[in-house]
N, C-alpha and C positions, 0 to 999 in steps of 0.2 A: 049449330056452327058457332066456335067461339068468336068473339068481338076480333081478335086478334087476328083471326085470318079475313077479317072483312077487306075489299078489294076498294081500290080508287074510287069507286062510286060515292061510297058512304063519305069521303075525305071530301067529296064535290058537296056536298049534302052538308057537310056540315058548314063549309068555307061558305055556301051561297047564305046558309040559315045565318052566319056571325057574321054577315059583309057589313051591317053598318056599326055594328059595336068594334070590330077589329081594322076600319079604315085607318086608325093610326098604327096602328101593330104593325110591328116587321118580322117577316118571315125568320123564321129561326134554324139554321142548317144544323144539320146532324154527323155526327162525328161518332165513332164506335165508343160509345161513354165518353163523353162532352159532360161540360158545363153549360147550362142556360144562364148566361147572366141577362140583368135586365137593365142593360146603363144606364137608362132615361131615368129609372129611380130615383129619388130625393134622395140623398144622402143620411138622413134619417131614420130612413126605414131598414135597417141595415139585419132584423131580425122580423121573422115573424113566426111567435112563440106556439102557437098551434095552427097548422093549415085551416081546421074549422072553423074557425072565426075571421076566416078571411072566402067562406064560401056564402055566407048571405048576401055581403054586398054586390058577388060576382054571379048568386044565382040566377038573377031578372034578365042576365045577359048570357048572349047565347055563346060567345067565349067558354063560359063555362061548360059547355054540353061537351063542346069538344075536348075540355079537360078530361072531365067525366068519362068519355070512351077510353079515352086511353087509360085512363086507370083500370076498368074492365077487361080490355084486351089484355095485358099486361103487357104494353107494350110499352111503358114506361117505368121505373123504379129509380126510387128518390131515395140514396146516398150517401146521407150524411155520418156517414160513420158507426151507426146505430143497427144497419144490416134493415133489405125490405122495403120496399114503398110503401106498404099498408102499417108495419110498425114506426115510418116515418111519416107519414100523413096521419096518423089518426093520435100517436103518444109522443107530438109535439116537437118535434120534426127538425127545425134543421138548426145548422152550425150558431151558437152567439156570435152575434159581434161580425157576421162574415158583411164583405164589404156591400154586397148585394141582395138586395131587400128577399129574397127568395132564391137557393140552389137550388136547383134542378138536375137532376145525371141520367140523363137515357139510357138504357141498358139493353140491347137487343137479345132474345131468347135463340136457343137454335130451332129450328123450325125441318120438320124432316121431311125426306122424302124429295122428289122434284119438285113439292111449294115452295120448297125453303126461299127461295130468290124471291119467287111473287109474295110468300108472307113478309116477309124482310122489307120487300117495297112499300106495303099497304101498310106497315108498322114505319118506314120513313115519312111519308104522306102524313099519315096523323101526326107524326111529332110538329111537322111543318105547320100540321094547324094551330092555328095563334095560342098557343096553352097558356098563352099568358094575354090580357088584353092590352089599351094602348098604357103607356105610362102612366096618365092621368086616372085612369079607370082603377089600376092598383094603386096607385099612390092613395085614390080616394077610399079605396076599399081595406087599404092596410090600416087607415086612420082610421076608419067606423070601425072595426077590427078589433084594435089594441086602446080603446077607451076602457078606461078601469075607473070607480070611483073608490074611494075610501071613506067611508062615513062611520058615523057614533062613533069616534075616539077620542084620543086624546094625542094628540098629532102636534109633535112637540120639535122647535130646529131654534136655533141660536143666530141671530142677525147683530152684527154689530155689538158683541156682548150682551143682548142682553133677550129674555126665553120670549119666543114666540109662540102663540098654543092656537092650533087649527083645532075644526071639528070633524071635516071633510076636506079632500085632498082629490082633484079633476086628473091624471092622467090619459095625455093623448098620443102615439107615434114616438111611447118610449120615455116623452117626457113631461115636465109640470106643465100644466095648461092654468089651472087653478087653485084656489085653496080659499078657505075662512070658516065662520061659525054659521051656524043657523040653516036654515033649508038651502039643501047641496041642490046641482043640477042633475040631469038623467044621465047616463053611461051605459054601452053595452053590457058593461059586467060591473058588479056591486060587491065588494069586499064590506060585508060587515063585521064590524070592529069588536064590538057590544063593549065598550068602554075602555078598547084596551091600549096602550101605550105605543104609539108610533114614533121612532125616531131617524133623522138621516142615516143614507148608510155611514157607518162608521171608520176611521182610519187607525191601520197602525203605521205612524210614522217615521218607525225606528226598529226595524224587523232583518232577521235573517231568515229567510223562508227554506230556503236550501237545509241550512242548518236546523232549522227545526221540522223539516220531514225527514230528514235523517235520525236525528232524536228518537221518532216517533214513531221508525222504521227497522233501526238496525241497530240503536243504541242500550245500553241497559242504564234504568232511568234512580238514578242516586239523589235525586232531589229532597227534601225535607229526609232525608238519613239521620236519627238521633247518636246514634256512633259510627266506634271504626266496626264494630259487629256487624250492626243491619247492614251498611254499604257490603261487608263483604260476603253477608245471605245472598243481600239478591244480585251479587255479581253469581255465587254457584249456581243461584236458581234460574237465573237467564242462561246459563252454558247448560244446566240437566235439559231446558228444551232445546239447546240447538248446541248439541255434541260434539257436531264437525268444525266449529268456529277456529281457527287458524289467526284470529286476531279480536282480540276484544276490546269495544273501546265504550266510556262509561262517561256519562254528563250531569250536572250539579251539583256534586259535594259541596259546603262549607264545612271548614272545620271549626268555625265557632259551634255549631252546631252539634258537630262531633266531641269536642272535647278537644281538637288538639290536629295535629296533619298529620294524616297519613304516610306512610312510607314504600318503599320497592317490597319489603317487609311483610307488610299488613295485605296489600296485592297478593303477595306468593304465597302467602296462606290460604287465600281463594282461589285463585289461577291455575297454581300450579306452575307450569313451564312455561305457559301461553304468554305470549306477547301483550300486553294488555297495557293502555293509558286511558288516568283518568280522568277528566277536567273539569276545574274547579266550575262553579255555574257561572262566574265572569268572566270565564273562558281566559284569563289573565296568567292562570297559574294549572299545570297539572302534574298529575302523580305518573311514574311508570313501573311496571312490575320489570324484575332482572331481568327478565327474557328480553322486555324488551330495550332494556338499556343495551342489553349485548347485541342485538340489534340494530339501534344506530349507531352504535360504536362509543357512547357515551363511558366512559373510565373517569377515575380520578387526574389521571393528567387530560383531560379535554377543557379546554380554557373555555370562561364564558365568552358568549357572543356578543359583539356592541348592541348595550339596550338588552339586555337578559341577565338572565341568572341560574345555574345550576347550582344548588344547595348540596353540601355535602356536609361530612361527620366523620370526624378522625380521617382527612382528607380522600372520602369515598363518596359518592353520589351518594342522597338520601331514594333519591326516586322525584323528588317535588322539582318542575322547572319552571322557571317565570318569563313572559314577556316576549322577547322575540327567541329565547331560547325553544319557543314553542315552534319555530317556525322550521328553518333547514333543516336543524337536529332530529325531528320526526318524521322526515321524508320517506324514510326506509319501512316505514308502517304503513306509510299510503299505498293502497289499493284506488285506481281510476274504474268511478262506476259508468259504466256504456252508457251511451247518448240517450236509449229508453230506461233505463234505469233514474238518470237525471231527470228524466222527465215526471216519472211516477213520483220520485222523492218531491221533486218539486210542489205536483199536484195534492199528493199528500201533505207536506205544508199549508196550500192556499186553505183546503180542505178544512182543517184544523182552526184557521182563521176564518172563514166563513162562519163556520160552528157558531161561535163568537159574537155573528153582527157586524164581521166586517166587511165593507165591498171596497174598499181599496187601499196597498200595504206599499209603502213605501220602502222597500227591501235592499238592502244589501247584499249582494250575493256575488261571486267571485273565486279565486283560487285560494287566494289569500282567508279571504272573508265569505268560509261555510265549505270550500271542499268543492265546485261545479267552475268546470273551466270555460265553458262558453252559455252565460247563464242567459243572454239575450235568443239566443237559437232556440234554447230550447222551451223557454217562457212562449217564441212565435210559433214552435210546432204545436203544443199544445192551443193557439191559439186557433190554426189552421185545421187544426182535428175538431172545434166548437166544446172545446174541455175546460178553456179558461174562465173560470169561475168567479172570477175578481178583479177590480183594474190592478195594474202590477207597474208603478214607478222605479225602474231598474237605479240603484247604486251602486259602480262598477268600483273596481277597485283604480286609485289613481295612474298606477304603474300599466294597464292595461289599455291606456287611454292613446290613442294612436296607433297601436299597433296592429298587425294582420290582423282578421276575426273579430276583433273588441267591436260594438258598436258604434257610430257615429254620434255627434252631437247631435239631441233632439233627433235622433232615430227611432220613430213609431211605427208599431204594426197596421195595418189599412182595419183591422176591426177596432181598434180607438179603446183597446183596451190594456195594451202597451207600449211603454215608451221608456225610455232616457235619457236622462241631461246634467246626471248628477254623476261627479265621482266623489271615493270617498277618502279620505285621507287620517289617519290612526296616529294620533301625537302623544300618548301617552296612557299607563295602564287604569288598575282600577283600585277602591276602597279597599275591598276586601285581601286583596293581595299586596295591599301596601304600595302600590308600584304608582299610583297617580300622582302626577307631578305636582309637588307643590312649594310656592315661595319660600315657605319655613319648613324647617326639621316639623316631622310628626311628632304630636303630643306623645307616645307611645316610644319613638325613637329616634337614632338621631336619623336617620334617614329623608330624604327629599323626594323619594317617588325616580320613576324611571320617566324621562323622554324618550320619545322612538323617533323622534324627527327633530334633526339640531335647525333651527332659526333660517339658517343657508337652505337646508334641504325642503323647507317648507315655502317659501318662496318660490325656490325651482318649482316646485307641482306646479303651485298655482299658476307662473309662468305656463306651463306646460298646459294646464287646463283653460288658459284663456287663450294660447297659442290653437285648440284645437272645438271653441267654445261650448266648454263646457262648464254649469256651476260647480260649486263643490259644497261637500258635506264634509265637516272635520269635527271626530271624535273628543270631546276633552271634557276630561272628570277633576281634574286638579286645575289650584290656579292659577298655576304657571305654565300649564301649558294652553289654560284658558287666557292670557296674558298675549303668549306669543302668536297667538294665530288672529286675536283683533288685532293684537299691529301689525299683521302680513294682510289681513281682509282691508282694514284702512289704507292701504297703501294699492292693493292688488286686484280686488273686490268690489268693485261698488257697488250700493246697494240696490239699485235695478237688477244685478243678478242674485240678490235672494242667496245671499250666502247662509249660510246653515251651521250652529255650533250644538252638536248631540251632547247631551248630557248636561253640562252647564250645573255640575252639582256643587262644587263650589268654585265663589264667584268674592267680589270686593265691591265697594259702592260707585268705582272710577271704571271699572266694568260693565258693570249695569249702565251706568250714563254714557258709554261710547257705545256699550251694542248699540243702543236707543240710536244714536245720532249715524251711527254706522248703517243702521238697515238689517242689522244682523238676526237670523230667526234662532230663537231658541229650541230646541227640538230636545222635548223633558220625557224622562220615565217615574212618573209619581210611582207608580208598584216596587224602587229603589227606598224609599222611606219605610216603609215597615221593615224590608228585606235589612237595613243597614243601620236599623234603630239601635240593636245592641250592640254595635260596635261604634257610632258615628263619634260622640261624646270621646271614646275613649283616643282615637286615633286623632282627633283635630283639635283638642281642647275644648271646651265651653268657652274661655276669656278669650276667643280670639274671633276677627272678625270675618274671614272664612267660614267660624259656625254661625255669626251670625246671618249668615249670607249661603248658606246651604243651601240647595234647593227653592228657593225662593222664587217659585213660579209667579204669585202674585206681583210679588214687587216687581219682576219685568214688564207686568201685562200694563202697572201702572206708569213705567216709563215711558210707554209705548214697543214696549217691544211685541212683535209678532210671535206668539209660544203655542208650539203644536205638541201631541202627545203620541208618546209610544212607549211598545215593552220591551224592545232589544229582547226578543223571543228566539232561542230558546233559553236566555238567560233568566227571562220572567214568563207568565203565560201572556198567550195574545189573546188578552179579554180587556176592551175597552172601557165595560161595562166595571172590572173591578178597578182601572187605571183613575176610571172619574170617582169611583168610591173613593181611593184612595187619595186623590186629590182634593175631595172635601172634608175627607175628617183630617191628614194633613199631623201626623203622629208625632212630629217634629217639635212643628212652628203654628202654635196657634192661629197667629197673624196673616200667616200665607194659606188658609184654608179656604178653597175657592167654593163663591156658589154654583146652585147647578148650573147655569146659562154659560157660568165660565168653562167649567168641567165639561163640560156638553161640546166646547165650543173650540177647546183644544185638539179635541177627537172630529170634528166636525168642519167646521170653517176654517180654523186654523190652518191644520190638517192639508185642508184643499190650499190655502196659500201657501203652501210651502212647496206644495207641489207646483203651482202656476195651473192649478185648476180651478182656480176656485169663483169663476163664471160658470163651470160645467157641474161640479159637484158639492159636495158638504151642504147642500141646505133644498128649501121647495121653493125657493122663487121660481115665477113662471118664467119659463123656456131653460130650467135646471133639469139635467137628468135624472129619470126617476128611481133612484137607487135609496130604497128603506127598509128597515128592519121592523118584526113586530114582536113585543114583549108578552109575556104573562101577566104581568102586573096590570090594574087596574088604579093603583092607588099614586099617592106624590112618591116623585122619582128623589126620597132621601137615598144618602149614603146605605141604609141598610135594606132599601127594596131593591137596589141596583145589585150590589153582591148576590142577594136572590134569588133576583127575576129572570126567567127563562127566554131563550131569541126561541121564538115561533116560528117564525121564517123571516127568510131575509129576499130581498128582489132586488134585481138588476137591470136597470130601461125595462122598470116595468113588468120582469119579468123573475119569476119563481126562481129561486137558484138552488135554495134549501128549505127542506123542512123535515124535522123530525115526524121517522113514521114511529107508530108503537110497534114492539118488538113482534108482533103476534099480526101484524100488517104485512099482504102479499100485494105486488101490481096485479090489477087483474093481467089475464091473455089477452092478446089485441089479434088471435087467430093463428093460422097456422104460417110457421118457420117462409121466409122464401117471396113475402110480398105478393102480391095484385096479381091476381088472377093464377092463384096458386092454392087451392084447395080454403075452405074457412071464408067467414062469416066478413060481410063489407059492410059495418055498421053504419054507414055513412046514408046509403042505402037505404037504411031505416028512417033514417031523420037523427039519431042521435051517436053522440062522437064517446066512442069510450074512454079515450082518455082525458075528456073534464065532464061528462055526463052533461054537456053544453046541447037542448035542443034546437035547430035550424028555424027553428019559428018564436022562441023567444029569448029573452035575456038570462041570465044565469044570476044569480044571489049566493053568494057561501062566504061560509066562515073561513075564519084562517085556521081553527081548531079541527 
């Protein structure tokens, strides 16, 4: 007789057997697929990364037996979106991040014949018996549960500027409990290291994530192009695999690189008829093929747009357009991708940045800014499905701020892995397209850069964002438009709200000492320096004190200003790892070359201030989340181990998020399709959990390799 159709009796049998372990337990009622939430829960325990290690501390108690039956009957199955109660119970099971330390979803089977009601009853019965015990019982058991040690490394975080180096690292319920040198304490589970390089999780603080899972997804990828040739190989070779494309759209050209800008020209050479644009990698500036000029109706009498530019030739469109020209004029090429598509693109993004080391991205994303028009939704669905792989600081676009759908200020997901409080606001273009604003004509021309936001309109935002409170993030690469938005921050901004100026690539010395006094965060992309070395010189002067003041990470950090790091991805990659290389050798400015502690520290602590995390994340003090990455390297973290060295894996509270398998690596089977009490092997059973080969009678030791 299966377990399943066992009758009330056995449900008596077990409730008298758990009467004193379950006197605090509350009866749990049944709904045709429900959730078990478990309220009493600490608020901490908001994950638990594999069921097995949460069955020792629960097996001495008779709570458990009666878990255990209903697994057997199958009269339960666990939900989490992964399909199965047995592929969810045994290969580490439920949602991150969900707000309740353990989901649970009953699932009633059909049961034939005239039992079906009495099996149906003796399967409500069991569920009713306490499958969970009182709150303190799991609370105590998820904490013996999720203790990890970390020992023999080299366990490296940045305090206060300057390197702290662990040996061993206590995680308990997610988060730091401990740390130092010299003999560690015990732990259920022992990550050993064997000398290898532990760092916080990592931030990007200046990311389009949207934008670069679309990159990543659907774009044809023009980046390091030595001409107009390669770029337009691998545009025909991206259309030979996908034939049907009806619009082609391509990302990172430079034409220093190339030799010269492309034209509508050079496109229909490749193209053909197809619609096709193509954007420069600062996304400032792109090309269009004829098609698709006829398309948005682009001619030589189409006047430019305020704050843009159409280029033409013997008064004809060249194809190249800048600035906000980028914006209405291309409307007629936009295709809206469905809400699950947004989602994938998005997830594909995070993904890509995880790769990396990173567990939390300060993102940009919006209509305007990457192409996803409701990017808060669909950042929380993925959150709700246990797919969000990363913490995600939404930056909305400013104009979306208030209205239907936009998010709220400080609008967070209940798994504490999303949130927003930033919008962002775009004053001006870039280096490479010439369009960044600046006090003086360019060394190169008479030119002064374009503004996207006159003085009046940048005011209004702000109004507009403390009318709805929210902080702001404002773009500016040039120093005049770096100029106008410290006099609207000093005026509109105080520094309690952690106003934000991205880029900060050139700056003046009466700038530097008002951010300082202002409160103002500089939010830098060191991977801009290599990318802008063969041009920087030419376009701003040497004798002028804007290049003396270029990038000039350190001189802020010396002001006291607060300087976090990012790659404005996918205009750079999102690797933190080459952001702090590139920040300490510093290609530029000798002067401004930071050490590691600092480099470390922009990606890290920074990072977490900027976000108003930075109690929660960027470092191991105890009662910090336990979110870190682990390297390949063994050796000192210079400039040239960091480009490198490999991310091993990265953890999130504690928990696995990524790891490269080898290409020739399968998951084992965890039994047959369909869950508990459905043909196939209940390892559990045995004593041993197949997915971490964890036995129930002692602790576990393993490498990260």
């Amino acid at each position: 007789m299966r377990w399943a159709r066992l009758r009330l009796p056995l449900a008596s049998k077990l409730l008298a057997a758990a009467d004193k372990a379950l006197l605090a337990a509350r009866a749990l009622q049944l709904w045709d697929a429900p959730d078990f939430v478990h309220a009493e829960a600490r608020p901490e325990f908001r994950t638990v990364a594999c069921i097995c290690k949460l069955r020792p501390a629960l097996a001495q108690n008779a709570a458990f037996f009666a878990w255990q039956a209903l697994e057997l009957g199958g009269a339960l199955r666990c939900l989490p979106g992964v399909g199965g109660f047995r592929a969810a119970l045994f290969a580490g099971c439920y949602p991150s991040g969900h707000e309740s330390d353990v989901l649970l979803r009953a699932e009633l089977g059909p049961a034939p014949g005239e039992s079906a009601a009495t099996a149906r009853g003796a399967k409500e019965e069991l569920c009713r018996v306490a499958v969970r015990s009182s709150s303190a019982l799991v609370n105590r058991a998820v904490a013996q549960a999720m203790s990890l040690l970390l020992r023999n490394g080299r366990i490296l975080s940045c305090k206060s500027g300057q390197l702290v180096e662990r040996s061993w690292l206590l995680i308990e319920e997610g988060r730091i409990k401990a740390g130092g040198q010299g003999t560690p304490p015990e732990a259920a589970e022992v990550l050993d290291l064997d000398g290898r390089v532990v760092l916080p999780g990592l931030a990007d603080s200046h990311i389009h994530v949207y934008a670069l899972g679309k990159k990543l997804l659907e774009s044809v990828d023009l980046s390091e192009c030595k001409s107009i040739q390669e770029m337009q190989e691998r545009a025909r070779q991206f259309l030979r695999e996908r034939p049907n494309l009806k619009y082609l759209e391509g990302l990172g050209w430079d034409q220093e690189a190339m030799g010269r800008l492309p034209t509508r020209h050079d496109l229909d050479a490749a193209v053909g008829d197809l619609p096709a644009a193509f954007f420069r990698r600062c996304h400032h500036a792109c090309v269009l093929s004829s098609a698709a000029l006829r398309v948005c109706g682009i001619t030589g009498a189409t006047s430019d747009p305020e704050g843009g530019k159409i280029e033409r030739e013997a008064g004809e469109p060249t194809g190249i357009l800048r600035e906000s020209a980028l914006g209405d004029l291309l409307e007629p090429l936009k295709t809206e991708d469905s809400f699950e598509q947004q989602k994938e693109i998005l997830l594909k993004g995070l993904r890509a940045c995880v790769e990396q080391g990173i567990t939390f991205v300060q993102s940009n994303d919006s209509k305007l800014l990457g192409g996803v028009e409701r990017p808060f939704e669909a950042y929380a669905a993925l959150a709700d499905e246990g797919r969000l792989c990363c913490r995600v600081f939404l930056t909305v676009q400013w104009q979306d701020v208030g209205q239907p759908g936009a998010p709220k200020a400080q609008q967070a997901h209940p798994s504490g892995l999303l949130s927003c409080d930033r919008a962002k606001l775009w004053t001006d273009g870039g280096l490479g397209a010439s369009t960044a604003a600046m006090l003086e004509p360019y060394a190169d021309s008479d030119s002064r850069g374009m503004m996207q936001m006159s003085c009046e309109e940048i005011d209004q935002a702000l109004e507009l964002l403390k009318k709805h409170r929210f902080r702001v993030e404002a773009h500016a690469i040039g120093d005049r438009s770096a100029t106008h938005l410290v006099d609207a921050f000093e005026r509109l901004m105080p520094s309690a709200e952690r106003p934000v100026l991205t880029h900060c690539q050139f700056l003046n010395k009466s700038l530097v000492d008002r951010m300082s006094k202002a409160g103002i965060i500089a939010n830098v992309q060191p991977q801009f320096v290599p990318s802008d070395l063969a041009i920087v010189k030419t376009r701003v002067g040497e004798d002028t004190e804007r290049f003396r003041y270029s990038y000039v990470w350190r001189t802020l950090m010396k002001a006291g200003v607060h300087v976090c790091g990012g790659s404005d991805a996918p205009v750079e990659s999102p690797s933190p790892l080459i952001g702090m290389a590139d920040a300490m050798d510093h290609a530029l400015h000798a002067s401004e070359q930071l050490t590691l502690a600092e480099a470390l520290g922009i990606y890290t602590e920074g990072a977490a201030f900027a976000a108003r995390a930075e109690d929660r994340i960027g470092g191991f003090e105890p009662g910090m989340e336990a979110d870190f990455v682990v390297l390949s390297t063994r050796e000192e973290l210079t400039s040239h181990q960091l480009r490198t060295a490999e991310v091993e894996s990265v953890y999130l509270r504690g928990k696995l998020v990524h790891q490269p398998l080898p290409p020739s690596s399968k998951r084992p089977r965890l039994g047959a399709e369909g869950g508990a009490g459905k043909n196939g092997s209940r390892p559990w059973l045995r004593g041993r959990c197949k997915c971490c080969m964890w036995s129930t009678n002692r602790a576990v030791e393993r490498s990260p390799t």
